[in-house]
C-alpha positions in Angstrom: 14.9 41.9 32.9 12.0 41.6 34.8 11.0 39.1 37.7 7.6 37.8 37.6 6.8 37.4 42.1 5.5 34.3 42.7 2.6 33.4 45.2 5.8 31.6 47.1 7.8 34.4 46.9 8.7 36.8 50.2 10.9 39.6 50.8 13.0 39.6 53.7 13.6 42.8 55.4 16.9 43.1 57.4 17.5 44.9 60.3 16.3 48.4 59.3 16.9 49.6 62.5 17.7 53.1 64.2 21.0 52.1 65.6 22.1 50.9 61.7 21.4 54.4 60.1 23.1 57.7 60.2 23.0 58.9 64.1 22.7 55.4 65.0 25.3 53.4 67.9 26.4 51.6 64.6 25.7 53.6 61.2 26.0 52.4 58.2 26.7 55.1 55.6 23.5 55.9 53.8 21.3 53.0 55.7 18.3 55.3 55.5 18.3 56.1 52.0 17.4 52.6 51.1 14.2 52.8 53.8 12.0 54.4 50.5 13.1 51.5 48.4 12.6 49.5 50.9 8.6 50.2 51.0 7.9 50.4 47.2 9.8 47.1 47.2 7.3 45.5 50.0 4.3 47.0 47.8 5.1 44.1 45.4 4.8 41.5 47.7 1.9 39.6 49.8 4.0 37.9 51.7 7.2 40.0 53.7 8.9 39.3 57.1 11.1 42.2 59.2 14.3 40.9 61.2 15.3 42.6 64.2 18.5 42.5 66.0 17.6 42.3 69.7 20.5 42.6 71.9 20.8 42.3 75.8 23.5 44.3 77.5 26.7 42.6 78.2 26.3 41.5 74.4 29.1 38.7 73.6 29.8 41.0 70.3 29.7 44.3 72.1 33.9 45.5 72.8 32.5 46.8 76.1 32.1 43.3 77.2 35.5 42.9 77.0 37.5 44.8 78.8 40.7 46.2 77.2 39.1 46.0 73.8 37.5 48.2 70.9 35.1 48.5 68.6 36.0 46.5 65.0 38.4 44.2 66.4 38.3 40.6 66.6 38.6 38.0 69.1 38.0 34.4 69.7 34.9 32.7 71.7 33.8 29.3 71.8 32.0 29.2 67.9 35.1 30.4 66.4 35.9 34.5 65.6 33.8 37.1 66.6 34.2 40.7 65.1 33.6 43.3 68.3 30.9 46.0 67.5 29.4 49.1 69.5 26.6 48.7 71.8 24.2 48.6 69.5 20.0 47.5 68.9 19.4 46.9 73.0 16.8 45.0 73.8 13.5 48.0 73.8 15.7 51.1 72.9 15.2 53.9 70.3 18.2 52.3 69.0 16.8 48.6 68.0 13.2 50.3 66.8 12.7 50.0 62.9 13.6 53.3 61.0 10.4 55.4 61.6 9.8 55.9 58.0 9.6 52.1 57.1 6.2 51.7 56.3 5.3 47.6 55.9 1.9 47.2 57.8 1.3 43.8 56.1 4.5 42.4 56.8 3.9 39.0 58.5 6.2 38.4 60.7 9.2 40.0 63.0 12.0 37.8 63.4 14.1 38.8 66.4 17.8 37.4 66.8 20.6 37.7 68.5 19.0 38.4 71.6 21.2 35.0 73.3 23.7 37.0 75.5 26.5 34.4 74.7 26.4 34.2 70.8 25.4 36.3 67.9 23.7 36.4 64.9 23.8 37.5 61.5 21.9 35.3 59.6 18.0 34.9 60.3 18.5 31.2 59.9 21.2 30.4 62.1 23.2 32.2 65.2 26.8 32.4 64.6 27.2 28.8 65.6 26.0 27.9 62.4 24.1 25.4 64.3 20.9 27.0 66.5 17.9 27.5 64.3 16.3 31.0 64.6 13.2 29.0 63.8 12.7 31.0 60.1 13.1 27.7 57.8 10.7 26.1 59.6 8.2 29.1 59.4 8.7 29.6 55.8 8.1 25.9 54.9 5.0 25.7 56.8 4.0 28.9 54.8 5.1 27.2 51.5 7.3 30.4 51.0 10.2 28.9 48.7 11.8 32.2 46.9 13.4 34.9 49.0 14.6 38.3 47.9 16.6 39.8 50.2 17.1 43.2 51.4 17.8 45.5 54.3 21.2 46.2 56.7 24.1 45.3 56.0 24.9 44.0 53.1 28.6 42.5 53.9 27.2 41.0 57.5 23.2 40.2 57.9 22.2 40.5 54.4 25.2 38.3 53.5 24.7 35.8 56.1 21.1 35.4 55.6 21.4 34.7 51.7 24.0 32.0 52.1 22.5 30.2 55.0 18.9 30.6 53.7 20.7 28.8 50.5 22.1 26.0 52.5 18.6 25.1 54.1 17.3 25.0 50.4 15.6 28.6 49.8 16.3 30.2 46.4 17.8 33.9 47.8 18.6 36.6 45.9 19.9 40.0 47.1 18.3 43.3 45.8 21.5 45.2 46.1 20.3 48.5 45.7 17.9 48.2 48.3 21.0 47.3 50.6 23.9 49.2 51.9 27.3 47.9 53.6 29.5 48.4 57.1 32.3 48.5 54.1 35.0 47.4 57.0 38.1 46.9 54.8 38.0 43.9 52.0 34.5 42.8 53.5 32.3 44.2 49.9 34.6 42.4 48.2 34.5 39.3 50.4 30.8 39.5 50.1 30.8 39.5 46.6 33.1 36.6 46.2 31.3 34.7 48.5 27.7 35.0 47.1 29.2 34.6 43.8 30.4 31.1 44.9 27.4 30.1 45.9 25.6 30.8 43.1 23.4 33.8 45.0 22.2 36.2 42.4 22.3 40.3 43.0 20.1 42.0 41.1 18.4 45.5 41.3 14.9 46.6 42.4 14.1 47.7 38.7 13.9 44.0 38.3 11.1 44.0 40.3 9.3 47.3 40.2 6.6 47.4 38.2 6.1 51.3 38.6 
């Protein structure tokens, strides 16, 4: 089945970042092999927009800002649970730079998040507190931009995230899952799944899309 892309249509890029790929502070398995997807993809669209995680040091989600702590684990903070990662995407490092081979020189826009020391984010629409706008609705209504398709890193944390609260703020998203690839922490593919089925968030592939 092919999907016609509509003059209000955009694809949203997530975090394809150093620091999420292989040799990266926080690698997700075969990140990079999506980046050449990830371009053809962007070919079909006028209208695309990049997110970037943007960290500070002494990150609220980094274990090493909490002592006695590692990596994966979760603990509580004032907006409710908070899974610990590695340092990872600091602000101006090689680590939080886009993946050298993505190649999107029309993309409009580069939305930056989770750069607030005290809360993170994994949706581009709302920190963690699902209640502090990253300002992205707003930008896309002004733009008329009404259709997402979503792709990018990861698919069980950002890309998940962004595609349910993008759906609560009245955006049709769907997720271009082979453009995508997973942290796969255990259950949390399947979680994802569930979740997007629930709210009615569509997964389809990039042969959808691709016209050639």
């Amino acid at each position: 089945m092919t999907i016609d892309i509509r003059p209000t249509d955009a694809l949203l890029v997530i975090d394809l970042q150093n620091d999420f790929c292989p040799g990266g502070a926080l690698a997700v398995s075969e990140g990079d092999q999506i980046v050449p997807l990830v371009n053809r993809l962007a070919q079909q669209f006028a209208h695309v927009i990049l997110t970037q995680d943007w960290h500070p040091t002494g990150h609220i989600s980094f274990a090493s800002t909490h002592p006695g702590t590692k990596p994966f684990a979760s603990i509580e903070v004032p907006y409710g649970p908070q899974t610990l990662w590695p340092d990872h995407c600091i602000q101006h490092s090689n680590g939080a730079a886009f993946h050298p081979a993505l190649d999107v020189p029309h993309a409009e826009l580069i939305l930056r998040k989770g750069f607030r020391r005290e809360i993170d984010s994994y949706s581009a629409f709302l920190e963690n507190d699902h209640f502090t706008p990253t300002g992205l609705a707003g930008y896309l209504r002004e733009r008329g931009l009404k259709r997402l398709f979503l792709c990018g890193l990861a698919y069980d944390y950002c890309v998940r995230h962004s595609a349910i609260g993008g759906t609560a703020l009245g955006f049709e998203c769907l997720v271009v899952e082979d453009a995508t690839r997973a942290v796969a922490l255990p259950g949390s593919i399947e979680d994802t799944n569930a979740a997007l089925a629930e709210k009615n968030i569509r997964r389809i592939s990039s042969a959808d899309l691709l016209t050639s």
